[in-house]
C-alpha positions in Angstrom: 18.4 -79.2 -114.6 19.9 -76.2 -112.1 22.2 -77.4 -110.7 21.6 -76.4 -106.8 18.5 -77.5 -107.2 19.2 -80.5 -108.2 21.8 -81.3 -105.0 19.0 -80.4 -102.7 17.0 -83.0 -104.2 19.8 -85.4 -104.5 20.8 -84.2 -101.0 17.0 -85.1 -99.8 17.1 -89.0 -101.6 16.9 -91.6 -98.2 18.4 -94.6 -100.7 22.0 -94.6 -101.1 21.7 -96.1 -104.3 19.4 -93.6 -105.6 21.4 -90.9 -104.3 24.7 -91.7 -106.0 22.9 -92.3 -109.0 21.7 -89.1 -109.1 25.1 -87.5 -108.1 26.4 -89.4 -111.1 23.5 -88.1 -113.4 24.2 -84.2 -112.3 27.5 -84.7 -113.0 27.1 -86.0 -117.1 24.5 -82.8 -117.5 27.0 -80.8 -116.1 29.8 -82.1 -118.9 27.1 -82.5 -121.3 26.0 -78.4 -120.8 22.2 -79.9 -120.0 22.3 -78.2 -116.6 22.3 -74.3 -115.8 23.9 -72.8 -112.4 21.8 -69.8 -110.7 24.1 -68.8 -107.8 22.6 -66.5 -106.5 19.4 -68.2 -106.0 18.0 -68.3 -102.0 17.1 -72.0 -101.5 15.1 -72.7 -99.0 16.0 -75.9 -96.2 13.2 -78.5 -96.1 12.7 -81.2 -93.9 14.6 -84.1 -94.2 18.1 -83.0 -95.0 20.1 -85.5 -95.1 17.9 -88.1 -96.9 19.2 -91.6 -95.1 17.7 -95.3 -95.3 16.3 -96.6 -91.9 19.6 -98.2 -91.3 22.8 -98.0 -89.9 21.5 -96.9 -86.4 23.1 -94.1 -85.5 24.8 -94.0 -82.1 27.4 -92.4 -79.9 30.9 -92.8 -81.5 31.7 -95.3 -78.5 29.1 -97.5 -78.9 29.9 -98.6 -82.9 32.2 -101.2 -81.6 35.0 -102.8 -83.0 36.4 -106.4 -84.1 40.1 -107.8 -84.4 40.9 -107.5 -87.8 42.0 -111.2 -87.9 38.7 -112.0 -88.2 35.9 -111.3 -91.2 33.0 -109.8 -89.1 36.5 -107.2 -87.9 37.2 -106.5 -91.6 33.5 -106.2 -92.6 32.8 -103.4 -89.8 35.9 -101.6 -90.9 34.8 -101.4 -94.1 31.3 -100.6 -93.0 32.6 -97.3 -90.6 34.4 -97.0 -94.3 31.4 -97.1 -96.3 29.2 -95.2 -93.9 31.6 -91.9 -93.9 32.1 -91.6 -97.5 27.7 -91.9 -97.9 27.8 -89.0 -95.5 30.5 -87.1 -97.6 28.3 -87.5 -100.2 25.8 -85.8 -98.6 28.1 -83.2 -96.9 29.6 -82.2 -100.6 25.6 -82.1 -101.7 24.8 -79.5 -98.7 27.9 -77.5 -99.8 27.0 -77.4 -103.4 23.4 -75.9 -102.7 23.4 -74.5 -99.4 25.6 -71.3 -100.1 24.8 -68.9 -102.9 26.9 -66.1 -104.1 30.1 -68.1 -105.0 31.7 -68.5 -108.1 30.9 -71.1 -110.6 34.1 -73.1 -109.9 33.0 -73.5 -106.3 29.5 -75.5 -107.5 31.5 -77.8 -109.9 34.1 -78.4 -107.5 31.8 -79.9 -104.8 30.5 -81.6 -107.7 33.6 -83.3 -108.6 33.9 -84.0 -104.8 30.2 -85.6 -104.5 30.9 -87.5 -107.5 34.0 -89.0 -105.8 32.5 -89.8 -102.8 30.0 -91.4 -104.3 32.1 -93.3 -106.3 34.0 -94.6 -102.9 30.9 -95.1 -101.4 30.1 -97.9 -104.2 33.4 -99.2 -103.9 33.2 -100.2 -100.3 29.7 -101.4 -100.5 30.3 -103.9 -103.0 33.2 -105.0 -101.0 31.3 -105.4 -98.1 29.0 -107.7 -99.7 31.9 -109.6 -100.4 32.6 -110.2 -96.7 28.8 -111.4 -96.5 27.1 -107.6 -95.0 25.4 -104.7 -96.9 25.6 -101.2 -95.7 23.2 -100.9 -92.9 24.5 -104.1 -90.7 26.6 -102.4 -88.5 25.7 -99.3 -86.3 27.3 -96.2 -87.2 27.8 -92.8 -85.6 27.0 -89.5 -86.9 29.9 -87.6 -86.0 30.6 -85.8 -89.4 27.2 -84.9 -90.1 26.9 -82.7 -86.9 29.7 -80.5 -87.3 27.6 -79.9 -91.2 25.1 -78.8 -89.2 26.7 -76.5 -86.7 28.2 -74.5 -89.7 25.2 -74.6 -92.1 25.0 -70.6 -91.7 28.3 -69.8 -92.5 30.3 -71.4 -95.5 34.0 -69.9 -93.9 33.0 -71.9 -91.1 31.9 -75.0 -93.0 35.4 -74.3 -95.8 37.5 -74.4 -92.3 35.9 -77.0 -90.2 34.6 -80.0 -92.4 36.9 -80.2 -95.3 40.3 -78.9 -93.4 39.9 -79.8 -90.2 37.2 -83.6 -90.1 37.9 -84.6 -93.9 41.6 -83.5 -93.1 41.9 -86.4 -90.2 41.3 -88.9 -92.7 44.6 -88.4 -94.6 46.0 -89.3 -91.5 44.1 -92.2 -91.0 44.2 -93.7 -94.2 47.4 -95.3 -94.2 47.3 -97.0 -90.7 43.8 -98.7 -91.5 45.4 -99.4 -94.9 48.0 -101.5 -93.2 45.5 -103.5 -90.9 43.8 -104.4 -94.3 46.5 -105.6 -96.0 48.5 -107.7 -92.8 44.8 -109.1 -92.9 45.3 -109.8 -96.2 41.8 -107.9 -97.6 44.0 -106.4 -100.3 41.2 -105.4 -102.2 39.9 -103.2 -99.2 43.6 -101.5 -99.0 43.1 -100.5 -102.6 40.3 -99.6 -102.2 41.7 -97.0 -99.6 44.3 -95.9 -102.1 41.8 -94.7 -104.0 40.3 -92.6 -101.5 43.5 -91.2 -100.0 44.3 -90.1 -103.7 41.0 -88.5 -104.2 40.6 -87.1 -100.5 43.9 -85.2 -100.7 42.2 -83.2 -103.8 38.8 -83.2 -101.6 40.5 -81.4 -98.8 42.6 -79.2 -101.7 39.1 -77.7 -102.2 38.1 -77.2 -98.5 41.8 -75.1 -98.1 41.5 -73.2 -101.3 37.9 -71.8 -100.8 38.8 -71.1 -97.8 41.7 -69.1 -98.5 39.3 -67.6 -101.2 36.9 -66.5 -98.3 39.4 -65.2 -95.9 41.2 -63.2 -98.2 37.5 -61.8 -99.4 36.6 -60.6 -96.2 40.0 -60.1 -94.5 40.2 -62.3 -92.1 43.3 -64.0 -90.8 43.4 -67.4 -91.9 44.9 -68.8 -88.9 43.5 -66.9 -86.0 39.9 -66.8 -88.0 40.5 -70.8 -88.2 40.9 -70.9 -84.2 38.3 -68.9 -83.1 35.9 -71.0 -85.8 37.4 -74.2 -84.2 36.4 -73.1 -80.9 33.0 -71.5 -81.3 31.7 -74.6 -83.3 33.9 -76.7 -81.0 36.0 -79.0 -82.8 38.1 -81.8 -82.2 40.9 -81.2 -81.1 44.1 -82.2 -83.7 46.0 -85.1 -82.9 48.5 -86.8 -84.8 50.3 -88.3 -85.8 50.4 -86.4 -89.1 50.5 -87.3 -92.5 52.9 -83.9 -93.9 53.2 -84.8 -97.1 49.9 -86.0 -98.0 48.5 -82.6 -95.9 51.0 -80.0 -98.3 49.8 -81.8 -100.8 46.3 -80.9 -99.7 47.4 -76.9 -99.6 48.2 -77.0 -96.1 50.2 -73.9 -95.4 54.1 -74.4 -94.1 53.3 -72.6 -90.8 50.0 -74.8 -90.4 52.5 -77.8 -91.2 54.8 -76.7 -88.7 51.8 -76.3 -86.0 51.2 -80.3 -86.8 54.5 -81.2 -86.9 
């Protein structure tokens, strides 16, 4: 098994099932030493990236819709939107992992650990969702995360600055809120299950701010003005807070990028 390779394929699977399976079965080769890593090979993109079942429908962000959490169809699309962005980080840490060549080794087994991860979230809230009575798929979705993969697939600075640190980033901030609705609903479960994810998201987004230091100091670029004009050629979302500081230094945020939040 190389491993690129492999995530392509992985990257390629429509069944989510499937798909963290075989995230889960890269990862034990690459502990075992039964995979190899080329990284310099040229992959080429074929159709279909990224492999997804027929459902959720994807729509405009607006048009998911939303429930009180007071009731269980609330919680269960909650968890859904949940389940629904961790499946595409899965695929987002696949696309990483194979898409760029010419980094160094602990960049491919970093987005590994990171698939893994997300995979492993993805399972959590699935199961959980089956406990409210749905299955991922119920719900419309949107595909908001997916496209700004796309807009950077040619450049990895771009894709370091503006998927893990800036979309995966927003998440440490909204972790703790939703975690709160969950638990005043009294879904405890769910807000563990979230405590899980804000844990292992802080080292996902770790990874984003450290290869992306790596990348700027490489090519001498600026960090922070290189970051804005990325931001604004590839057209990102705007930051809005409130912040979560402590989990973001935690993340590798700079001071002066935590003062620009503050």
């Amino acid at each position: 098994m190389e491993l690129r390779a492999a995530a392509l394929q992985c990257l390629l699977e429509p069944d989510p099932l499937a798909k963290t399976r075989g995230v889960a079965a890269m990862a034990d080769a690459c502990r075992d030493g039964a995979s190899t890593l080329d990284v310099d090979a040229l992959l080429q993109a074929p159709d279909g990236i990224p492999g997804r079942p027929s459902k959720p429908e994807l729509v405009a962000p607006k048009l998911v819709g939303r429930r009180s959490m007071a009731t269980l169809e609330g919680r269960a699309m909650l968890v859904h939107a949940l389940a629904h962005i961790e499946f595409n980080a899965v695929n987002l840490a696949l696309d990483a992992l194979w898409r760029f060549p010419g980094m160094p080794a602990s960049y491919y087994t970093d987005w590994l650990r990171v698939a893994k991860e997300e995979a492993y979230h993805f399972g959590l809230l699935a199961a959980h969702l089956q406990t409210l009575g749905h299955a991922y798929g119920d719900f419309p979705a949107h595909n908001s995360l997916w496209e700004m993969v796309e807009k950077t697939r040619e450049d990895v600075v771009a894709r370091m600055a503006l998927v893990p640190r800036t979309l995966e980033a927003r998440g440490l901030d909204a972790i703790p809120p939703l975690r709160a609705k969950l638990a005043q609903a009294g879904d405890m479960e769910a807000a563990q299950i979230l405590d899980i994810i804000l844990r292992d998201e802080i080292g996902h987004v770790e990874i984003g701010n450290r290869w992306y230091g790596y990348l700027c100091a490489q090519r001498g670029l600026d960090p922070s003005s290189t970051y804005d004009l990325l931001a604004e050629k590839h057209e990102a979302p705007p930051l809005r807070g409130p912040f979560n500081i402590e989990a973001r230094r935690k993340a590798g945020f700079t001071e002066p990028e935590l003062d620009r939040f503050a």
